[in-house]
N, C-alpha and C positions, 0 to 999 in steps of 0.2 A: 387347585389341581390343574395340571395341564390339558388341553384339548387333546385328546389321541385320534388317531387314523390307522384306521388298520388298511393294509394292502393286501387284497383278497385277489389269489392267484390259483390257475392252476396244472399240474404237468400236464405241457402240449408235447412232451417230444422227449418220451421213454428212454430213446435209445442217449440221452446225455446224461438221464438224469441215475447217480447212485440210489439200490432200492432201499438204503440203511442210511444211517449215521458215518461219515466215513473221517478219517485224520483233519484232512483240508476244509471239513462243513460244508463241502458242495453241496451234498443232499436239502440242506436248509437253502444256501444264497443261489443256488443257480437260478437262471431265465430273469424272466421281465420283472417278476417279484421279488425277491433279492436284490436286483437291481435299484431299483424300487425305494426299498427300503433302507437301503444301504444310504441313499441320494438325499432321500428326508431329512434323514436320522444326523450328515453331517450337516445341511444348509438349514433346517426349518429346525433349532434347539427349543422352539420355544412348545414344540408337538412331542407327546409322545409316541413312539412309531414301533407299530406289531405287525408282520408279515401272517397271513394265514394260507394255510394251500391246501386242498384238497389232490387226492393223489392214490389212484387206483393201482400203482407197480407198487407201494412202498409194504413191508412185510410183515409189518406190527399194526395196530389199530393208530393211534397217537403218540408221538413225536412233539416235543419240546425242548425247545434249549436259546440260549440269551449269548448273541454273538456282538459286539461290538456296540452293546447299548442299545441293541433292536431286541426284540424276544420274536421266534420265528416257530412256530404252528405249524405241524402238518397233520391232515387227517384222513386216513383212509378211507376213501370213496367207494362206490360202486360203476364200475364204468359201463354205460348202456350203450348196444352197439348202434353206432350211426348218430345217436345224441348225444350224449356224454359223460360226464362227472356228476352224482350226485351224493352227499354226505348227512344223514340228517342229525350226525352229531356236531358237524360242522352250522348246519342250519341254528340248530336249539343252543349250541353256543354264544353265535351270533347276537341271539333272541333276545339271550341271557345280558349282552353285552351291552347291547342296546336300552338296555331296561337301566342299565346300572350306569355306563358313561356316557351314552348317545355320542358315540365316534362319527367321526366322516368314515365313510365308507369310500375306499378308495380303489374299482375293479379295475384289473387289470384288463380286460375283453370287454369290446362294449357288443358284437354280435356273437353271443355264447350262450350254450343253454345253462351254465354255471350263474352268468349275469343273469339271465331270465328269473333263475331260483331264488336268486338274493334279493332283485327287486319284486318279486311275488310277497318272497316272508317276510320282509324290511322293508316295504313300500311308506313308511314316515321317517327311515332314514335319511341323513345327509349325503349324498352321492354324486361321487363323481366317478365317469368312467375311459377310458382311453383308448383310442384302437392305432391298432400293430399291421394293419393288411387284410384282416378278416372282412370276407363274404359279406353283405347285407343280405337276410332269406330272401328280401324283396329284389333284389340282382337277380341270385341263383335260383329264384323261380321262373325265371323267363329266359331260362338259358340252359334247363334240364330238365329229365322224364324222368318216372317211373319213380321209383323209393326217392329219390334224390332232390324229386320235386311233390311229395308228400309231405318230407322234413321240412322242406322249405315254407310251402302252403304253412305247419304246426308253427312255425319259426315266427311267422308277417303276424297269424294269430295273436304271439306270443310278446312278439314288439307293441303289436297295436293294445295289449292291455296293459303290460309293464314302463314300457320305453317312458312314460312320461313322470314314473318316480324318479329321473335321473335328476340333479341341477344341473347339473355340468359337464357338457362333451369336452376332452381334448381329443382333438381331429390329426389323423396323421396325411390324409389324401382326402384335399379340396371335396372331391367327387361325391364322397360323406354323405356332405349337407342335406343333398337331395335325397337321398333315400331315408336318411334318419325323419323328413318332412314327411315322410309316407308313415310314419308311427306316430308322431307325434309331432304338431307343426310347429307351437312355439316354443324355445330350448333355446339354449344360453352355450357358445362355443368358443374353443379356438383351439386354432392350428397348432401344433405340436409337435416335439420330437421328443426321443427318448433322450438325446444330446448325446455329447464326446466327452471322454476324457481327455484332457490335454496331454498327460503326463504322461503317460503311455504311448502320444504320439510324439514322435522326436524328430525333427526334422532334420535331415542329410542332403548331402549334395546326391546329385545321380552317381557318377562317380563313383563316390565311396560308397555309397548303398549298394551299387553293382560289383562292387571289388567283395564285400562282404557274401554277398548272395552265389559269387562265380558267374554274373551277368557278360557279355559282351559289349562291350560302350562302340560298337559297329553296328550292331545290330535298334532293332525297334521294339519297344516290347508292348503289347494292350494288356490290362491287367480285370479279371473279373475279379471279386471276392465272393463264394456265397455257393448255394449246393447249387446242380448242376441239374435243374429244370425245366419244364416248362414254362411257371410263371414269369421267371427272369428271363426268358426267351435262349436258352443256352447255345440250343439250335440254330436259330436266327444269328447270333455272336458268332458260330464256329463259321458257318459260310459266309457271314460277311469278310472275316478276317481270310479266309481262302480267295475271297476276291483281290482283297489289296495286297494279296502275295503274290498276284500278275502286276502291279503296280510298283512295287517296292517289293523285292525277294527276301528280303532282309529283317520280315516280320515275322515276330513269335507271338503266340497267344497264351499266356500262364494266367491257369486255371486256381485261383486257393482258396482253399475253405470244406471244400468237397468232402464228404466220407466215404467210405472204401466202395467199390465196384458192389449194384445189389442191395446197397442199402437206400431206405426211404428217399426218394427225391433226386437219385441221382439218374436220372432217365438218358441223358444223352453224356455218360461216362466212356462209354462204349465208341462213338460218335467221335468224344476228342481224341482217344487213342488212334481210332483210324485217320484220322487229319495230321496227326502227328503234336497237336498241342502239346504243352506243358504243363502236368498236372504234378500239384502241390501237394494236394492233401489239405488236411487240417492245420494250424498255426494256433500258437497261444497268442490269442489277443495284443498280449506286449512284444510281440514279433512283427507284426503285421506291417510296423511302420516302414519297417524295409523296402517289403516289397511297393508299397505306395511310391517312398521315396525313387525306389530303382526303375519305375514306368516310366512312359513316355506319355501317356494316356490311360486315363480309367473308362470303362464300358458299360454303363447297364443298357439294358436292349428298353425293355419297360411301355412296349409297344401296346400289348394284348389288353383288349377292353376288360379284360379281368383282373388287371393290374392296379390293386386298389394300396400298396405301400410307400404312399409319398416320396419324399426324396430317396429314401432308402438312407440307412446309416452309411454303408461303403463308399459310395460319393460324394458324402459330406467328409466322412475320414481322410479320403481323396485329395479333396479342397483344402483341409485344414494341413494337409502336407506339401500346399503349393502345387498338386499337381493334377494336369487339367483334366476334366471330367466330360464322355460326350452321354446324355441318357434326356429321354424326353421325360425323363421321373420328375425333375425337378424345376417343373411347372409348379410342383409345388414347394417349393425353395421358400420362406418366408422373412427374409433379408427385406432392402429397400429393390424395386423393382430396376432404379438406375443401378446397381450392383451385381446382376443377372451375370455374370461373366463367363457361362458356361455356354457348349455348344448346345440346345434343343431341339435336334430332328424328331421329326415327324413321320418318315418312312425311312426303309432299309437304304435305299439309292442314298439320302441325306446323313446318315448315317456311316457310310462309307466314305462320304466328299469331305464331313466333317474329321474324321480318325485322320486321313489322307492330310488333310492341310495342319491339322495340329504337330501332326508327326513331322511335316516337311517344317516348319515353319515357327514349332514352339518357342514360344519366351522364357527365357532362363531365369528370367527376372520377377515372375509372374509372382505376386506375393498376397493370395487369396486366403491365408492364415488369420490373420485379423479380423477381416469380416467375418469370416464360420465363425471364429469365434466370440465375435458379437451376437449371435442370433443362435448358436448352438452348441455353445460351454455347457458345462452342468450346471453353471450359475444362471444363465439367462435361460436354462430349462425350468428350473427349480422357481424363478421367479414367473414363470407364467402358469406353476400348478399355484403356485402361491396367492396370485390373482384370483384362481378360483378357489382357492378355499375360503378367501375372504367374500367373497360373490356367497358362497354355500350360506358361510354361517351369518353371512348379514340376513339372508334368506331367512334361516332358519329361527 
């Protein structure tokens, strides 16, 4: 019989997800889980692979259905305000599962009270877990008051009795390490992404990415992807790019990815309208490559000591379309170190000199395609979970 893995997920972001079963099975494959499972189930044949999600919008108790040779679980939750997900048919399923295949347990959130649950009631399972950006309590205790730093206090609790049922971290942002020391010092790691699809991204001249888009090939353009917040410094981006339009008049800042004016996370929507940006909107994933294609420069700001999201996917997409990226994200890049080809500022002034000389001075030739995708295909993704599953089950 095959070794299975379930990939245990759960809805962080309501407003994507359908509350039903819908035509296209978003409801089953959307987010990190889906993703996930989708990624296994084509590289790793020799596993079998079950998505489970807990899921407090959805409108029926349990949900089941078998899409592409994955079988995908949802199970209604209970959502507690300020902590989170909790399911205890989800739980006693697990139990059951456990009892019967002993899976690798595959969490999708390594700082979540869903993960805290799972290693409480499964503390002899096999485990591996991933993180996406998320908080460490041991961070955001020393950075907030009142309710915010209670949860947090419950959270370091919460790590310091479970965190050490894990085998296996994959790390998305270096800065991790330290704080997962604080729950538990010895643990078995590595650096991480969620990876790129190739296929999807297509590589164009600027030119004709701009002829399709109605760009200007006069003009300059910085390109964000991604909602329009705080953590990714949005703010920070919109007046630096209003500085080098004393510099160069000739610059546009196109905003994509964003959801409408008002919704979650778009806090400085408001902000780019008055500056006169270009805002996109949202883009289907197999779109996107245009807009890559048709910049001059990619942006993350990725300044703020609270910026725990590695490279970020957007920049590495960037890369894989040849085109150049300036963000101090990708410190945490995990290429060879002599392959660093990107600009790394430090503060907003470096930041600015950096945009300023790639824009005046870009290479046409720049061909960063191969290396991404030495380090961040779905294959060289999938071969570094694969590493650790064999680490798990040698373990185990």
């Amino acid at each position: 019989m095959k070794q299975k893995i379930l990939v245990l997920c759960y809805n962080y972001e309501a407003s994507q997800f359908p509350k039903s079963p819908d035509p296209a099975n978003r409801f089953f494959t959307y987010g990190f889980g889906g993703m996930f499972g989708k990624l296994l189930r084509k590289y790793l044949g020799d596993y079998d692979i079950e998505v489970w999600r807990v899921d407090s919008y959805c409108e029926e108790k349990y949900y089941e259905k078998k899409i592409d040779g994955v079988v995908f679980k949802v199970f209604c939750s209970y959502s507690i305000p300020k902590l989170g997900h909790f399911s205890w048919q989800f739980i006693k399923d697990l139990k059951k599962e456990q009892k019967l295949n002993e899976p690798v347990l595959f969490i999708v959130h390594t700082h979540n009270w869903q993960t805290y649950n799972i290693l409480f009631f499964l503390r002899n399972a096999k485990i591996i877990t991933t993180h996406h950006g998320e908080l460490s309590p041991f961070y955001i205790y020393g950075s907030v008051r009142g309710f915010r730093k209670m949860k947090a206090y419950l959270g370091i609790l919460a790590e310091k009795l479970v965190m050490k049922n894990v085998d296996y971290f994959l790390i998305g942002d270096t800065r991790q390490v330290e704080y997962i020391k604080k729950a538990v010092e010895d643990f078995k790691f590595s650096l991480f992404s969620s990876g790129l699809d190739f296929e999807t991204l297509k590589p164009l001249s600027r030119p004709a990415a701009r002829e399709i888009l109605g760009w200007d090939n006069n003009k300059y353009y910085i390109l964000y992807v991604g909602k329009l917040y705080k953590y990714k410094q949005v703010e920070e981006l919109i007046r630096i790019w209003v500085d080098i339009k004393k510099e160069l008049p000739n610059t546009e800042l196109v905003l994509v990815g964003n959801e409408p004016r008002g919704s979650w996370g778009e806090e400085y929507y408001d902000l780019a309208v008055q500056y006169g940006a270009i805002i996109v909107g949202r883009v289907l994933h197999s779109e996107l490559y245009k807009y890559y294609c048709a910049a001059n420069v990619y942006v993350l700001v990725a300044l703020r000591d609270d910026y725990f999201g590695g490279t970020g996917i957007a920049p590495i997409e960037s890369l894989a379309l040849n085109t150049p990226v300036v963000s101090y994200s990708m410190r945490n890049y995990f290429g060879n170190k002599d392959e660093r080809f990107i600009e790394m500022p430090s503060d907003i002034e470096g930041y600015k000199k950096s945009i300023i000389k790639i824009m005046k001075n870009r290479d046409d030739k720049l061909t960063t395609r191969n290396i991404i995708k030495k380090y961040y295909s779905h294959e060289a993704v999938v071969k570094i979970i694969e590493n650790a599953l064999d680490e798990v089950l040698k373990k185990n």
